[in-house]
DOLUM-995248 format. One record per residue: x, y, z of N, C-alpha, C in turn. Coordinates in steps of 0.1 Angstrom, whole numbers, plus 2048, in hexadecimal, padded with zeros to 3 digits. Layout:
N
XYZXYZXYZ/...
% end
This chain:
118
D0354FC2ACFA54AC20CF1540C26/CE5540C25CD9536C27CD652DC20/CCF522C25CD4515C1CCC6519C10/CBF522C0ACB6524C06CBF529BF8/CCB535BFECD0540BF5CD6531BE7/CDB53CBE0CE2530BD7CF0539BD5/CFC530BD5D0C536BD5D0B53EBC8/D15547BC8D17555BC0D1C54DBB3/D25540BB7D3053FBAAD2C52EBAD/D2E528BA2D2C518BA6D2A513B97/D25504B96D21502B87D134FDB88/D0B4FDB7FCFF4F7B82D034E9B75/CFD4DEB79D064D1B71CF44D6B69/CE74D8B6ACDB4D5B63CDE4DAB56/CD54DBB49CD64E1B40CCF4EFB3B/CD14F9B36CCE505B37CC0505B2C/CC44F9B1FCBC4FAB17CBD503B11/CC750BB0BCCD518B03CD6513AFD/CD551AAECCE0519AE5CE2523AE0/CEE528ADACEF536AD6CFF539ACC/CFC541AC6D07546ABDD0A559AC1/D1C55CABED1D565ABDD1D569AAF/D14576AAAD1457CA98D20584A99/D2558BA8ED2E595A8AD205A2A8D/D235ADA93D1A5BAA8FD215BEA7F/D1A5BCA78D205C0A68D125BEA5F/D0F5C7A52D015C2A4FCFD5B1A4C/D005A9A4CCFE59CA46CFB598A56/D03596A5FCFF596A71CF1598A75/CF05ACA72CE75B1A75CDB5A9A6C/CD85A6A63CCC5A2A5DCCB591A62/CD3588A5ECD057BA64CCB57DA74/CD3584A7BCCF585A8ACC258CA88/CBA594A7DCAD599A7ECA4592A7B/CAA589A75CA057AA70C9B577A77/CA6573A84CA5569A90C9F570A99/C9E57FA9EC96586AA4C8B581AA8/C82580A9FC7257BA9FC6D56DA9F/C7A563AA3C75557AA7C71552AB2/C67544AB8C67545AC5C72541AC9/C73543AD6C7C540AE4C8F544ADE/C9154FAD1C9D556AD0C98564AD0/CA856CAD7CA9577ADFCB3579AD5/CBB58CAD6CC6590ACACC259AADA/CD159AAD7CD95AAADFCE45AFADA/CDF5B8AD8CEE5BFACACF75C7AD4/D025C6ACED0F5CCAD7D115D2ACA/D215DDACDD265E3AC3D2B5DDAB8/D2E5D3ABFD3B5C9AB2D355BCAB4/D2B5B7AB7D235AAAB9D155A7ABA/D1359CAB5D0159EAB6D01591ABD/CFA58DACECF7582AD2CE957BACF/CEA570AC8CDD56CAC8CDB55BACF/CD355CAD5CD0550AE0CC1549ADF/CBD53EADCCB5537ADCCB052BAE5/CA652DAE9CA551BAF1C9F50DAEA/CA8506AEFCA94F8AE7CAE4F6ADA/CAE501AD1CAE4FFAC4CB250DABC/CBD50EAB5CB851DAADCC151AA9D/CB651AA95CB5514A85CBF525A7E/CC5521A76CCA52AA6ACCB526A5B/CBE527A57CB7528A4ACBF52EA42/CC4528A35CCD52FA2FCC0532A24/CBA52CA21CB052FA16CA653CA18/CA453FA26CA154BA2BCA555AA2C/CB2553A30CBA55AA32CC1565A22/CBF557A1BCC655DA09CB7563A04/CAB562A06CA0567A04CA3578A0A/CA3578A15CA4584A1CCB158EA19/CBB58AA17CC8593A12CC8597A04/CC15889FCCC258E9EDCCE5859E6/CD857E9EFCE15759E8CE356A9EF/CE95659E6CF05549F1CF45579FC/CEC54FA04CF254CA15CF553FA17/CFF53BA19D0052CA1BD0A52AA28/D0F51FA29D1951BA38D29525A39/D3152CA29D39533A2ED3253DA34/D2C543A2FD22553A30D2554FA3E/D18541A46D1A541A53D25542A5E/D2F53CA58D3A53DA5FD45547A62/D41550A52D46563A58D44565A61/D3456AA62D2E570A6ED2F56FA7D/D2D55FA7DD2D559A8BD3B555A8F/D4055BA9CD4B558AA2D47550AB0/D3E54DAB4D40545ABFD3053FAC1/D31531AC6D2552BAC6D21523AD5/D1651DADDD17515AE1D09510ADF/D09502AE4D034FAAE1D074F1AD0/D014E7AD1D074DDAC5D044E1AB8/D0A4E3AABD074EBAA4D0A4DDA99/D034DAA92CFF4D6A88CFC4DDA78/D024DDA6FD054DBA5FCFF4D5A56/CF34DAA4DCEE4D0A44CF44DCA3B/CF04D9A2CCF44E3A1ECE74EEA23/CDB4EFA26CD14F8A27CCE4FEA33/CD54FAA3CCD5503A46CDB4FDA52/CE2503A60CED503A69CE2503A76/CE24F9A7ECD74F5A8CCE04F9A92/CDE501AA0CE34FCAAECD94F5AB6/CDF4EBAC1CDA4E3AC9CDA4EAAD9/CD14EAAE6CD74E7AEECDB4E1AF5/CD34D0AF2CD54CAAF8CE04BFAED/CE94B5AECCEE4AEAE3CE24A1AE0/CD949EAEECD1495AEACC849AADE/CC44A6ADDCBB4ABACFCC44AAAC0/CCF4A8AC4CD64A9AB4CDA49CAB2/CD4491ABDCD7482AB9CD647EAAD/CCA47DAA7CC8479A9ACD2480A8F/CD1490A90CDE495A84CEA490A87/CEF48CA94CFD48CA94D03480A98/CF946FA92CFA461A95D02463AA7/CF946FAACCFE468AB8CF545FAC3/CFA457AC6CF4447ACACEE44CADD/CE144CADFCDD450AEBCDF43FAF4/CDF433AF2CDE429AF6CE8427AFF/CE7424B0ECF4424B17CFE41CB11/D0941CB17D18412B14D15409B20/D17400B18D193EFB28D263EEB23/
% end
Protein backbone atom coordinates (compact mmCIF):
# COMPACT_ATOMS: atom_id res chain seq x y z
CA UNK A 1 0.00 0.00 0.00
CA UNK A 2 1.28 3.66 -0.85
CA UNK A 3 1.28 6.30 1.51
CA UNK A 4 -1.38 8.08 -0.87
CA UNK A 5 -3.82 4.69 -0.78
CA UNK A 6 -6.04 4.79 2.36
CA UNK A 7 -6.33 1.24 4.66
CA UNK A 8 -9.30 -1.09 3.80
CA UNK A 9 -10.46 -1.21 7.52
CA UNK A 10 -9.60 1.55 10.19
CA UNK A 11 -11.77 4.31 11.92
CA UNK A 12 -12.06 7.71 10.67
CA UNK A 13 -12.38 9.76 14.35
CA UNK A 14 -13.93 13.08 11.68
CA UNK A 15 -17.67 13.35 11.47
CA UNK A 16 -19.73 11.93 8.62
CA UNK A 17 -22.45 14.67 9.13
CA UNK A 18 -25.32 11.91 8.66
CA UNK A 19 -28.10 10.95 10.62
CA UNK A 20 -30.44 8.24 9.96
CA UNK A 21 -33.23 5.87 11.03
CA UNK A 22 -34.22 2.36 10.18
CA UNK A 23 -38.46 2.29 9.08
CA UNK A 24 -40.55 -0.92 9.27
CA UNK A 25 -41.38 -1.75 5.23
CA UNK A 26 -45.20 -1.90 6.25
CA UNK A 27 -47.79 0.85 4.82
CA UNK A 28 -47.36 3.56 7.68
CA UNK A 29 -43.09 3.08 6.96
CA UNK A 30 -43.68 3.20 3.36
CA UNK A 31 -45.58 6.64 3.36
CA UNK A 32 -43.60 8.60 6.17
CA UNK A 33 -40.30 7.27 4.34
CA UNK A 34 -42.22 8.87 1.07
CA UNK A 35 -42.61 12.09 2.94
CA UNK A 36 -38.96 12.11 3.49
CA UNK A 37 -38.13 11.17 -0.09
CA UNK A 38 -38.36 14.65 -1.46
CA UNK A 39 -36.35 16.53 1.07
CA UNK A 40 -33.02 18.14 0.65
CA UNK A 41 -29.85 16.20 1.52
CA UNK A 42 -32.31 12.75 2.54
CA UNK A 43 -32.05 9.49 0.54
CA UNK A 44 -34.70 6.19 1.22
CA UNK A 45 -33.47 2.73 -0.02
CA UNK A 46 -36.13 0.23 0.43
CA UNK A 47 -35.23 -3.38 1.24
CA UNK A 48 -37.82 -6.17 1.60
CA UNK A 49 -38.47 -5.84 5.30
CA UNK A 50 -36.79 -2.30 5.76
CA UNK A 51 -36.88 1.17 4.54
CA UNK A 52 -33.32 3.09 5.16
CA UNK A 53 -33.57 6.62 5.33
CA UNK A 54 -30.42 8.91 5.81
CA UNK A 55 -30.11 12.60 6.00
CA UNK A 56 -27.25 15.07 6.37
CA UNK A 57 -26.96 17.09 9.42
CA UNK A 58 -30.45 17.03 10.23
CA UNK A 59 -33.62 14.83 9.35
CA UNK A 60 -37.12 16.31 10.94
CA UNK A 61 -40.33 13.84 11.43
CA UNK A 62 -43.29 16.10 11.27
CA UNK A 63 -46.08 14.46 12.88
CA UNK A 64 -48.45 17.15 11.74
CA UNK A 65 -47.49 16.15 8.23
CA UNK A 66 -47.28 13.22 8.57
CA UNK A 67 -51.20 12.89 10.31
CA UNK A 68 -52.14 15.30 7.30
CA UNK A 69 -50.78 12.75 4.72
CA UNK A 70 -52.14 9.22 6.31
CA UNK A 71 -55.50 10.69 7.27
CA UNK A 72 -54.97 9.94 11.17
CA UNK A 73 -53.01 10.64 14.32
CA UNK A 74 -49.34 10.32 13.96
CA UNK A 75 -47.68 11.08 16.96
CA UNK A 76 -44.20 9.73 18.98
CA UNK A 77 -45.88 5.88 19.59
CA UNK A 78 -46.82 5.67 15.77
CA UNK A 79 -42.95 6.70 15.58
CA UNK A 80 -41.55 4.28 17.54
CA UNK A 81 -43.44 1.21 15.83
CA UNK A 82 -41.91 1.81 12.69
CA UNK A 83 -38.38 2.79 13.44
CA UNK A 84 -36.13 0.14 14.84
CA UNK A 85 -32.76 1.60 14.66
CA UNK A 86 -31.35 5.10 14.67
CA UNK A 87 -28.11 7.03 14.53
CA UNK A 88 -27.27 10.23 15.17
CA UNK A 89 -28.93 12.18 18.31
CA UNK A 90 -32.57 11.99 18.23
CA UNK A 91 -34.52 14.34 20.03
CA UNK A 92 -38.50 14.40 21.20
CA UNK A 93 -40.77 17.33 21.27
CA UNK A 94 -44.91 16.45 21.33
CA UNK A 95 -44.95 17.67 17.42
CA UNK A 96 -42.36 16.11 16.00
CA UNK A 97 -38.97 13.60 16.54
CA UNK A 98 -35.27 15.49 15.16
CA UNK A 99 -32.28 13.49 14.44
CA UNK A 100 -28.91 15.22 14.88
CA UNK A 101 -25.58 14.47 13.38
CA UNK A 102 -23.72 16.26 15.09
CA UNK A 103 -24.61 16.46 19.22
CA UNK A 104 -23.26 20.04 19.01
CA UNK A 105 -26.60 20.93 16.79
CA UNK A 106 -29.00 19.45 19.43
CA UNK A 107 -27.23 21.74 22.12
CA UNK A 108 -29.85 23.98 22.65
CA UNK A 109 -32.83 21.03 22.66
CA UNK A 110 -30.90 18.86 24.86
CA UNK A 111 -29.38 21.67 27.73
CA UNK A 112 -26.25 20.34 26.46
CA UNK A 113 -23.56 22.78 27.72
CA UNK A 114 -20.85 23.33 24.72
CA UNK A 115 -18.48 25.49 27.29
CA UNK A 116 -15.13 23.52 28.09
CA UNK A 117 -14.65 21.89 31.72
CA UNK A 118 -11.61 23.58 33.72
Amino acid sequence: MTSTQKPRFGADTGSSNMCGVTLMNNQIGYIVADILRGKDGVTVEEFPSMIRVDAQNVLVFDFDEITGIIGEEFDQTDFEEIMSTHYGRMVHFDDRTMLFANPEDAAEYIDFDLRPVE
